[in-house]
Backbone bond lengths (Angstrom), bond angles and torsions (degrees), N, CA, C in turn:
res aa  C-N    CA-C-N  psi(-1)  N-CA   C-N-CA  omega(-1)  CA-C   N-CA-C  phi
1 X - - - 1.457 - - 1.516 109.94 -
2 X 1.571 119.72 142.21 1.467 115.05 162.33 1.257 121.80 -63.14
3 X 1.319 103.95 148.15 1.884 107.54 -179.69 1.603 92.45 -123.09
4 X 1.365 129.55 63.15 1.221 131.46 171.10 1.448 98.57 -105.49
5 X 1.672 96.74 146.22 2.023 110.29 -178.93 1.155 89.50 -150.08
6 X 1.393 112.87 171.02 1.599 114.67 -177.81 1.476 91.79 -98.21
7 X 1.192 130.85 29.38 1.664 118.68 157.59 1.447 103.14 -93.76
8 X 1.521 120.61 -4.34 1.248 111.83 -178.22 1.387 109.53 92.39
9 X 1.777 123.67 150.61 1.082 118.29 -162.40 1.489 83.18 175.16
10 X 1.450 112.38 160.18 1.652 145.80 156.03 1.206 110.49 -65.22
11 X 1.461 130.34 99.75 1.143 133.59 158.10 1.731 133.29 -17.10
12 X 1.472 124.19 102.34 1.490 105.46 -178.77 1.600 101.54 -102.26
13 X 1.203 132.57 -129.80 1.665 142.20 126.91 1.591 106.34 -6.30
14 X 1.061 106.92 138.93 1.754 113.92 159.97 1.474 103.02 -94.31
15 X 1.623 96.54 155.62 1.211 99.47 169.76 1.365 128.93 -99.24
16 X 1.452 95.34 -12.21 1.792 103.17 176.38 1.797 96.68 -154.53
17 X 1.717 88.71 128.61 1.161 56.80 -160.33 2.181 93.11 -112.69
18 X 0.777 151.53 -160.00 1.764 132.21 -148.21 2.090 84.66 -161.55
19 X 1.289 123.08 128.61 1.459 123.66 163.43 1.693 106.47 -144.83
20 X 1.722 82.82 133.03 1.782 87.33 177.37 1.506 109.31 -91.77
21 X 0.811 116.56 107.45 1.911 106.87 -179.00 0.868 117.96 -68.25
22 X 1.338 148.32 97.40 1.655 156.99 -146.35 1.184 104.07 -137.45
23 X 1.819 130.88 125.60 1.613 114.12 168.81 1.610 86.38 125.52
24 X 1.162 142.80 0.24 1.656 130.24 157.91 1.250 127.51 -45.63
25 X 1.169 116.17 -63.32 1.479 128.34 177.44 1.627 107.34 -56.40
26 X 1.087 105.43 -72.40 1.991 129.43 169.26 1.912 90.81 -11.57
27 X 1.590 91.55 -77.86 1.541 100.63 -178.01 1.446 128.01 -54.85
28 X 1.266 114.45 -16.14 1.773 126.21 -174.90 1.855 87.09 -100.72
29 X 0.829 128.36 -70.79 2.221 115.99 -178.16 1.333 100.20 -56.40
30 X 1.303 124.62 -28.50 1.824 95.33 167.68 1.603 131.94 -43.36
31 X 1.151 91.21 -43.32 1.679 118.19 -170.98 1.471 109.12 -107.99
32 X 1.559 115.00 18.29 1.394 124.11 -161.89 1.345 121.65 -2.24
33 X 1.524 93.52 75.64 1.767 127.17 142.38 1.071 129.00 -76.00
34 X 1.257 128.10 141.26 1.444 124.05 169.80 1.333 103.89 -67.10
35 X 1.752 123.97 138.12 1.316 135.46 172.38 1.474 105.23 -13.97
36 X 1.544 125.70 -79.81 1.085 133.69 -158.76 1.554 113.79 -53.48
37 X 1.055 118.86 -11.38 1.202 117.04 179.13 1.684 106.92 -91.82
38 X 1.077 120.68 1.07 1.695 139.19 -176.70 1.505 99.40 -79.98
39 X 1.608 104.37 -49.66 1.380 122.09 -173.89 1.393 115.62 -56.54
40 X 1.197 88.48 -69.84 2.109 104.16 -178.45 1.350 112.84 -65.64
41 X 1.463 114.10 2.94 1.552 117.99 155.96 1.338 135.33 -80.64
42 X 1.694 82.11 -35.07 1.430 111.46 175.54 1.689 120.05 -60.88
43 X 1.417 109.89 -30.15 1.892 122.75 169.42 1.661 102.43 -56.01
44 X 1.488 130.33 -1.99 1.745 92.17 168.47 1.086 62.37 -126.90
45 X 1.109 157.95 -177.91 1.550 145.68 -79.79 1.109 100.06 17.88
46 X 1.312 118.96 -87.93 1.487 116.76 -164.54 1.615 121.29 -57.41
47 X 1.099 110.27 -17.24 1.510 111.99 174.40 1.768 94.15 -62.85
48 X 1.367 99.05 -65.97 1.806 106.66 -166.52 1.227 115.67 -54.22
49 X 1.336 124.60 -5.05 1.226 119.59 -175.12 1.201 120.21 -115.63
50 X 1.573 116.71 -1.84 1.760 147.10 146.92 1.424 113.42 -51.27
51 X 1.635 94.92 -52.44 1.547 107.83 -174.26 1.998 99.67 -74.54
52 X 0.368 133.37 8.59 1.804 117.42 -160.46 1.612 90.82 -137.18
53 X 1.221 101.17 -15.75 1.683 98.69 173.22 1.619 121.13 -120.93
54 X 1.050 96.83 1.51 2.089 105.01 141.13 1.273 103.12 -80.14
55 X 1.438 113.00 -72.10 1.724 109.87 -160.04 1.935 115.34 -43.08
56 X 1.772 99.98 -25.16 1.514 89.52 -164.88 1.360 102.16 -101.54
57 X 1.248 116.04 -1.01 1.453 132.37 171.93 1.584 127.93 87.28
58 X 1.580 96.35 16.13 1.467 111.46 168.80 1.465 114.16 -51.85
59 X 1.504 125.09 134.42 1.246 123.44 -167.06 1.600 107.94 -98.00
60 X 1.784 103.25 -43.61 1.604 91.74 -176.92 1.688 116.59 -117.67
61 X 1.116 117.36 112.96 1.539 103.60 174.78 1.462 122.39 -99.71
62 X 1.404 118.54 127.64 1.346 102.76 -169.37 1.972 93.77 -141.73
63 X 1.680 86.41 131.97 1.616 121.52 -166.71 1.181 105.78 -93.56
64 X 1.208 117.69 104.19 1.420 123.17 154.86 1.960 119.02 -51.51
65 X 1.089 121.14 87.98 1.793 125.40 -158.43 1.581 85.18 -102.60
66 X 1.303 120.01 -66.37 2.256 104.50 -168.59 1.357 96.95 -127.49
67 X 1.317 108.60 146.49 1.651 100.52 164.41 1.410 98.62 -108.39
68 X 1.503 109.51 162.18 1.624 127.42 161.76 1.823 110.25 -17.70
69 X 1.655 109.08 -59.11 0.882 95.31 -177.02 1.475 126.44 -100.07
70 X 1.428 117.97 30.02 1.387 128.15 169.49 1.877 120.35 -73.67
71 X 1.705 102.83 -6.68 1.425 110.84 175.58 1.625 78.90 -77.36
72 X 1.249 169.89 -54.11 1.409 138.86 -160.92 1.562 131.04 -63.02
73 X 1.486 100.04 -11.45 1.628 114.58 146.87 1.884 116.37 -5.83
74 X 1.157 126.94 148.19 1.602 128.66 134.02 1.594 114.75 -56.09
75 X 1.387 95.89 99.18 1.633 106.02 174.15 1.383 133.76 -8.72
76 X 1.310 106.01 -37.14 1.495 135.36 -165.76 1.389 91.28 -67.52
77 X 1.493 98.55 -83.84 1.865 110.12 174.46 1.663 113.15 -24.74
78 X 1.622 111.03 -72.87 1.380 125.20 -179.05 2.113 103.45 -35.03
79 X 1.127 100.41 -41.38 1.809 98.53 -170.85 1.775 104.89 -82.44
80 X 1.272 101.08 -42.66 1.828 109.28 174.22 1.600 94.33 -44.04
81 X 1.455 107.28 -78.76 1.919 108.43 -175.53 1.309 106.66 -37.92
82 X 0.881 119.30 -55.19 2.158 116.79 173.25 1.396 142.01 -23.73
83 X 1.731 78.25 -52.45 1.708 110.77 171.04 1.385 103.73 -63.34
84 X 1.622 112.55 -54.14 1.256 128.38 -142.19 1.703 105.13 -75.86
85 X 1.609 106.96 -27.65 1.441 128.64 -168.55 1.733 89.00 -64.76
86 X 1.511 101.41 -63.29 1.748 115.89 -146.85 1.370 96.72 -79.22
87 X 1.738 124.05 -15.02 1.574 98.18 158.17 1.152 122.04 -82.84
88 X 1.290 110.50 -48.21 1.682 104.50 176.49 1.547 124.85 -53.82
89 X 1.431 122.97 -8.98 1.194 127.93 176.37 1.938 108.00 -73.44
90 X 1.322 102.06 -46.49 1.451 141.11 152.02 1.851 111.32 -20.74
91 X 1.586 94.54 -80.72 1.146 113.93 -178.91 1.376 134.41 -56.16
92 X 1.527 96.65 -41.40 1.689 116.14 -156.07 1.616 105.51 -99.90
93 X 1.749 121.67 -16.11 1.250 115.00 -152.40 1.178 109.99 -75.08
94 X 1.707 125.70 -44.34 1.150 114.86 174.07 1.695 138.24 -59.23
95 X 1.405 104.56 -35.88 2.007 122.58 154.25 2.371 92.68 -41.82
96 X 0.891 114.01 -67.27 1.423 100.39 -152.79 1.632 99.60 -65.80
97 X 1.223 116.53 -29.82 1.398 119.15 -177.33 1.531 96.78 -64.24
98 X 1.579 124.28 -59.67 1.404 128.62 -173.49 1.591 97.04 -30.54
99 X 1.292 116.20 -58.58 1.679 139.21 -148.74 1.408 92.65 -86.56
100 X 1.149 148.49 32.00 1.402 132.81 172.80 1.499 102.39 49.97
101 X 1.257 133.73 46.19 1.527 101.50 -178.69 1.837 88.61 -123.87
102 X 1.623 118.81 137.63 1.467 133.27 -165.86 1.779 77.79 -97.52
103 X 1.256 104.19 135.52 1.552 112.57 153.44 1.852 111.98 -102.24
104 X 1.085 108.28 143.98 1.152 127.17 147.46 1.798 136.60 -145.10
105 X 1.344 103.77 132.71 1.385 98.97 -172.42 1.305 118.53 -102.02
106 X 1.517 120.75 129.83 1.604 112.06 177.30 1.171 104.30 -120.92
107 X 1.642 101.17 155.39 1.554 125.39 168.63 1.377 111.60 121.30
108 X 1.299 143.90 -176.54 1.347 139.17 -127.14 2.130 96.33 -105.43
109 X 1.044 109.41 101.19 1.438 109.96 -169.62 1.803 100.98 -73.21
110 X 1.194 118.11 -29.80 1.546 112.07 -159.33 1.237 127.91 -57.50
111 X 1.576 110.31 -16.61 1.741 111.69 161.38 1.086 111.76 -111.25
112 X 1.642 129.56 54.56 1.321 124.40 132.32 1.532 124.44 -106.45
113 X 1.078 136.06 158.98 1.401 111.06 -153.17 1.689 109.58 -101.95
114 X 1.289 111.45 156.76 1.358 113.72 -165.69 0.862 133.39 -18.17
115 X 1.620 116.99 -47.52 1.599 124.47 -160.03 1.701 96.12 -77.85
116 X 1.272 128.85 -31.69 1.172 137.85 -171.88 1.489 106.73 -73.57
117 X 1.294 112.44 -53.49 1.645 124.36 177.04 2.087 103.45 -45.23
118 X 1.784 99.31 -51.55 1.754 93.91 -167.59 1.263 102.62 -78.18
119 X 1.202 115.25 8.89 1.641 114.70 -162.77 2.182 101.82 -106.26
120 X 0.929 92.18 -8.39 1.773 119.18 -169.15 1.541 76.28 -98.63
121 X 1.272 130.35 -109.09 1.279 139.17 171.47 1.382 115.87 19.77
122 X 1.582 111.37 -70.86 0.953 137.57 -168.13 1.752 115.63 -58.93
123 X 1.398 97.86 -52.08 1.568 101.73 -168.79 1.500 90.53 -85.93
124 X 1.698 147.79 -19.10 1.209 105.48 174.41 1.180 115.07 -105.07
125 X 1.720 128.99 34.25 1.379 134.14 166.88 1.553 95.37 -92.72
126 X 1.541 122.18 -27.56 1.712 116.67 -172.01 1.251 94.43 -84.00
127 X 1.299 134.95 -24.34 1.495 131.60 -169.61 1.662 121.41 -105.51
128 X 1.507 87.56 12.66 1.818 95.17 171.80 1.369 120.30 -46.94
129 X 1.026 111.73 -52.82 1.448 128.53 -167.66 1.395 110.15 -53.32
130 X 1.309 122.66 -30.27 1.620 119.27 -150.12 1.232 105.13 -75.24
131 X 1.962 111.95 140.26 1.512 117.98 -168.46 1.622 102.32 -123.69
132 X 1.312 123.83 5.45 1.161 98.09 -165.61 1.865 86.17 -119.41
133 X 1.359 132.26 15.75 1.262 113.23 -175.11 1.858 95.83 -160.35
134 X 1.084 114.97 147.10 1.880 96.22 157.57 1.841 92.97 -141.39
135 X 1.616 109.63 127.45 1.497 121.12 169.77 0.913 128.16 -102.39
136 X 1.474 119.62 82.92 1.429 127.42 -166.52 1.615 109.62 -54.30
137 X 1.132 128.83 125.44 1.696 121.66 172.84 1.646 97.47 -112.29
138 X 1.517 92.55 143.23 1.744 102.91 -164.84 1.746 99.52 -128.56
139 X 1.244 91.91 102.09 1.744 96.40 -166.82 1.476 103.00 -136.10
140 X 1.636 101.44 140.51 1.767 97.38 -166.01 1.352 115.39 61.88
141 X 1.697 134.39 27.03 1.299 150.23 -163.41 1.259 112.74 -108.59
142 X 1.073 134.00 131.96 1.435 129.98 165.53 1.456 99.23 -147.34
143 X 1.631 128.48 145.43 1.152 154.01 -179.90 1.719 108.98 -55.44
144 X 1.359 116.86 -58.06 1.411 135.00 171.03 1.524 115.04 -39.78
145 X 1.726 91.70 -62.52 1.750 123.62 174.38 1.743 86.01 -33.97
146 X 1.089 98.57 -114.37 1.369 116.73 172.10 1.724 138.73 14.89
147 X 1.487 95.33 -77.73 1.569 99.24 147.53 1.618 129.36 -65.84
148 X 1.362 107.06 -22.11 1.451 116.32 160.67 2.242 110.77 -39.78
149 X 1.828 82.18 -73.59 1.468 92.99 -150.75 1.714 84.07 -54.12
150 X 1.121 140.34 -53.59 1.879 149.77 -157.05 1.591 83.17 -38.65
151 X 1.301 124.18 -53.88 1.771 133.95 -157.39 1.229 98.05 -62.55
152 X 1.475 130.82 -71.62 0.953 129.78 156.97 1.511 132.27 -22.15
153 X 0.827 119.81 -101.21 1.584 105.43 169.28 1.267 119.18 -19.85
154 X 1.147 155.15 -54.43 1.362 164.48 106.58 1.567 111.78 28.08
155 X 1.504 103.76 -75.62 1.255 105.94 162.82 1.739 135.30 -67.68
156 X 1.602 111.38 -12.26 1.222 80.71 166.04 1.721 102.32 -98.09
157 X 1.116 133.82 -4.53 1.190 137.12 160.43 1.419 113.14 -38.66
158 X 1.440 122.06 -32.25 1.237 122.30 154.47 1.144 135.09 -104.85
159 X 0.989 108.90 49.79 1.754 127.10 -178.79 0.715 112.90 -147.76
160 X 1.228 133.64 -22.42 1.644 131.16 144.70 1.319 121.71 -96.93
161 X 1.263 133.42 30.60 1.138 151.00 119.59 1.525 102.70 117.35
162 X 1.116 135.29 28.36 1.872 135.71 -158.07 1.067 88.34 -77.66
163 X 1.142 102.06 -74.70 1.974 120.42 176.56 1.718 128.47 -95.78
164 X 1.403 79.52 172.82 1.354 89.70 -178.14 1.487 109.48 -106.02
165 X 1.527 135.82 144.63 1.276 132.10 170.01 1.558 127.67 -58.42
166 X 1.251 84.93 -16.08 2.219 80.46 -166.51 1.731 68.40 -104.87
167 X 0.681 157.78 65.45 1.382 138.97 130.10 1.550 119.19 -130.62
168 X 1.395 114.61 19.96 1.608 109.94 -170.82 1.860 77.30 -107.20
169 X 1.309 72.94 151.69 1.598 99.62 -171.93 1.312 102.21 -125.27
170 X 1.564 119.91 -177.30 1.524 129.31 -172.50 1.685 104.22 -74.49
171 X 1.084 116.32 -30.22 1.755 121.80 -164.34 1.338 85.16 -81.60
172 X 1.514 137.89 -37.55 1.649 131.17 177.49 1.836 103.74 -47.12
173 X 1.520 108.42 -51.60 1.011 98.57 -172.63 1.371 134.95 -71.17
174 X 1.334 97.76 -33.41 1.512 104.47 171.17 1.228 130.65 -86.77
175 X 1.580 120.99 1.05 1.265 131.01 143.24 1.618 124.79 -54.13
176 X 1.436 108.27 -29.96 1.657 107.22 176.00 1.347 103.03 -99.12
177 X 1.525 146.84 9.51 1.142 128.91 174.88 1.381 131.18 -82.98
178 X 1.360 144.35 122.94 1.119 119.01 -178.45 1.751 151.98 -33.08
179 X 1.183 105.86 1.09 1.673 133.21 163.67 1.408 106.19 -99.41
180 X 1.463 146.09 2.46 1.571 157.31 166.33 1.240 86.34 -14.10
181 X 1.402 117.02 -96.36 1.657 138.94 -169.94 2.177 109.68 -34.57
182 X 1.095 104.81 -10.20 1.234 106.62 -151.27 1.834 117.52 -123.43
183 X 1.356 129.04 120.17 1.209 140.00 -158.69 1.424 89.99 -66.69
184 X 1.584 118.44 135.65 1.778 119.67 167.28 1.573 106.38 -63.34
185 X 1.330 106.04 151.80 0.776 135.19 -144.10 1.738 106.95 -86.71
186 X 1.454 128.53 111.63 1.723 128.63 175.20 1.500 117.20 -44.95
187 X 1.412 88.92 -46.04 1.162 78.83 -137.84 2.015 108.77 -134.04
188 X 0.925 148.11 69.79 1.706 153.81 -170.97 1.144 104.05 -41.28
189 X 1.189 131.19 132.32 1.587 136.45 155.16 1.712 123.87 -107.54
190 X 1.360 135.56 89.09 1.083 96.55 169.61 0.937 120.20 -148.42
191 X 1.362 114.56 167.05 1.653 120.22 -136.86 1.809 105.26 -111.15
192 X 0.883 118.54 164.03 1.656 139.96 161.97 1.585 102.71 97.38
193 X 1.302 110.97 38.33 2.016 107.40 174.04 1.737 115.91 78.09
194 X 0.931 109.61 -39.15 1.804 116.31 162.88 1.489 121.18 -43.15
195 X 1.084 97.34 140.34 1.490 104.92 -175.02 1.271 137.37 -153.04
196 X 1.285 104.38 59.13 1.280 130.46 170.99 1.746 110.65 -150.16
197 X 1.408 117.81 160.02 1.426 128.17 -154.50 1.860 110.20 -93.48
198 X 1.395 95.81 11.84 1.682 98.47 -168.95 1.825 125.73 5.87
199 X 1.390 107.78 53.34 1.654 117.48 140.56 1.896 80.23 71.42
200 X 1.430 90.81 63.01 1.738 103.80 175.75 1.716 99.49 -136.69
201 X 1.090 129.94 125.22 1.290 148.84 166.55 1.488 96.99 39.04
202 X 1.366 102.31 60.07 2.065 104.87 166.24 1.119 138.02 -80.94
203 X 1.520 120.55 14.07 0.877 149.26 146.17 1.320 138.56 -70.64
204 X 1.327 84.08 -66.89 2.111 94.78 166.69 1.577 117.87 -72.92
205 X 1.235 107.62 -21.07 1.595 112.63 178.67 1.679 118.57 -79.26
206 X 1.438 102.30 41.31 1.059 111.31 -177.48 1.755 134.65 -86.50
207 X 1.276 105.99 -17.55 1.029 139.48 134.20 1.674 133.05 -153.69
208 X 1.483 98.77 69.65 1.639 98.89 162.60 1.618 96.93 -110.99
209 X 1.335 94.66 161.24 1.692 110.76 171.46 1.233 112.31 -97.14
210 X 1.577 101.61 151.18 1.325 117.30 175.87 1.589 146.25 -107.29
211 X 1.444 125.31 148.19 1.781 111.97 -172.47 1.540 85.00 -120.19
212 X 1.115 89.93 153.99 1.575 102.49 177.29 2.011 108.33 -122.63
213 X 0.920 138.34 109.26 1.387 127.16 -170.32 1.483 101.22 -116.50
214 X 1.606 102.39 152.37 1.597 104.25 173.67 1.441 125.39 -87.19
215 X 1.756 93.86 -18.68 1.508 86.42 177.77 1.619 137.46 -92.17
216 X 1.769 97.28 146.42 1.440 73.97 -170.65 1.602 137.07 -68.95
217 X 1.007 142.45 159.62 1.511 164.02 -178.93 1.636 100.51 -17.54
218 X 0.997 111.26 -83.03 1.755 106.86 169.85 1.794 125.05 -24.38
219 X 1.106 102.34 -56.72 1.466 127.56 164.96 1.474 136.67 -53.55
220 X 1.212 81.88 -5.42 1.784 108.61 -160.80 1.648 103.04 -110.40
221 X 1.885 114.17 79.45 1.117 98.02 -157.59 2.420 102.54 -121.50
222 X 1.035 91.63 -130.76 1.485 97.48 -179.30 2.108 108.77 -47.12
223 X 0.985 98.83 -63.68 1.366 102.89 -156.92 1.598 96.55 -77.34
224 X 1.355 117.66 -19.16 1.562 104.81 -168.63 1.415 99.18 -84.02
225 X 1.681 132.29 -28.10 1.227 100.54 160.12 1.180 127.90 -98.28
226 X 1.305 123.39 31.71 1.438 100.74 156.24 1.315 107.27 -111.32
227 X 1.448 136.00 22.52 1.413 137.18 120.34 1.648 119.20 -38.29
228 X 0.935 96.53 -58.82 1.580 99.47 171.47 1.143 124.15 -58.23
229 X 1.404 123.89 -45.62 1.033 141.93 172.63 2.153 112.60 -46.78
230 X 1.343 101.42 -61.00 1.455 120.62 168.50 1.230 103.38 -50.29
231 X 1.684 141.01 -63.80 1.592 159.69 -142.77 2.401 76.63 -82.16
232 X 0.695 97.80 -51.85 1.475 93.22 170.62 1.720 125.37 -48.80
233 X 1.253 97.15 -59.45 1.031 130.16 -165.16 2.030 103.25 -47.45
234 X 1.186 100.51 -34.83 1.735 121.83 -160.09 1.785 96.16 -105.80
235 X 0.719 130.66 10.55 1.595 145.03 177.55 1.868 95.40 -94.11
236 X 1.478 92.62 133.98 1.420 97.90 161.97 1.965 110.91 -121.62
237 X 1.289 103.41 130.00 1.541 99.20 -148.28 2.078 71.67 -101.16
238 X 1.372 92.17 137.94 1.264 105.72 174.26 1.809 120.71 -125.95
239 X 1.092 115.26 0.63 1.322 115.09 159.29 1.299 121.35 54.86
240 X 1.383 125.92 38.53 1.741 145.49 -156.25 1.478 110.59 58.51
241 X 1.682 122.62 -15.14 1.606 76.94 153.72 1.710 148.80 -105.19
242 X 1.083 112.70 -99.88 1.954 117.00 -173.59 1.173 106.28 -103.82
243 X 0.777 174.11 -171.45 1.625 156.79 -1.29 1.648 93.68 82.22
244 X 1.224 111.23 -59.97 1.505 119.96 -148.02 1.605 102.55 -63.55
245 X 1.910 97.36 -63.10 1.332 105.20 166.12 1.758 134.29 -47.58
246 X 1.034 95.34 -26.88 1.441 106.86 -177.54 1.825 111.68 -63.79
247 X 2.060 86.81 -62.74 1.701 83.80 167.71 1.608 139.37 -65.13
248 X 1.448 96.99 -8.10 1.775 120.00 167.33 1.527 99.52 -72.72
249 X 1.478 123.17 -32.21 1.702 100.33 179.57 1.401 125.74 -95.91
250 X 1.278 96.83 -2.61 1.759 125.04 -174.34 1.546 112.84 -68.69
């Protein structure tokens, strides 16, 4: 379990831990594959990284799978991922249910198309139950999006008079965001040499730490995160203050 507080503390286990999977395509023209085959490589990654985060007792993992602006894709690609989403949703639900693992999906579902939407629905009403894991999938997601819709609500909350404006505070906001239910995030992973957070949970990433890996996403299997996991592990998360103070509360 994490022993993180905002008094600051020595990093053990994360408690949630956040990965952008970056490096599909990269990895499919190496071996000149068509993209999509980068993708459907990319499904045991994610298996292995389910498994390595029961055993180490990480509670929340949450996958960056499309962003907002991944509809600017070649169409082709954009419909392959579609397919690829609504089988594995298909495929995989009963294994995560077996495995204790709760799905939930965040971010703006309304432009994916129906069968995909009841099919989302579906696997995280069978996967309510799960206690030993929850895998947030973040599809149609964007960081902006996000704190957007929280504002909104907010604001018409004050326009029809619930509240008052000088009184919404930061916990207002992050009560309406789609991570509500969900501890911020330790710890970022992401993979394929890139290095920057492309407008993924910018909110909650307010103070989690980060790994940066070169390899791409496919490649990225059991042992590489619990490298990460360890490279975590040796971090002393200090939360704006000293070093000094920190080891004074330790």
């Amino acid at each position: 379990m994490n022993n993180k507080s905002s008094s600051g503390t020595q990093a053990t286990a994360p408690q949630h831990v956040a990965i952008i999977m970056d490096g599909n395509n990269r990895w499919a023209r190496k071996r000149f594959l068509p993209g999509v085959a980068g993708h459907k490589a990319g499904v045991d990654a994610v298996k292995a990284m389910i498994e390595v985060c029961i055993e180490e007792g990480v509670e929340v993992l949450t996958l960056f799978a499309f962003s907002s602006e991944n509809w600017r894709r070649p169409e082709d690609e954009v419909g392959a991922l579609m397919e690829l989403f609504l089988g594995a949703l298909r495929r995989e639900v009963r294994k995560l249910r077996e495995n204790g693992v709760r799905l939930q999906i965040i971010g703006d579902r309304s432009r994916f198309a129906p069968e995909l939407q009841q099919a989302m629905a579906k696997a995280e009403e069978t996967t309510a139950g799960g206690q030993r894991l929850t895998l947030a999938i973040a599809a149609n997601y964007g960081g902006q999006w996000d704190i957007t819709q929280a504002v909104r609500q907010l604001a018409a909350e004050v326009a029809t008079g619930v509240r008052d404006a000088s009184g919404i505070t930061e916990q207002d906001i992050e009560a309406r965001l789609t991570t509500a239910n969900l501890p911020p995030p330790d710890l970022c992973i992401r993979t394929g040499g890139e290095k920057r957070i492309s407008n993924f949970l910018l909110w909650q990433f307010a103070y989690t730490e980060f790994y940066f890996s070169d390899l791409y996403w496919p490649d990225f299997k059991q042992d590489a995160l619990r490298d990460a996991l360890a490279d975590f592990s040796c971090r002393q998360r200090r939360f704006g203050k000293t070093s000094e103070q920190v080891a004074a509360e330790s």
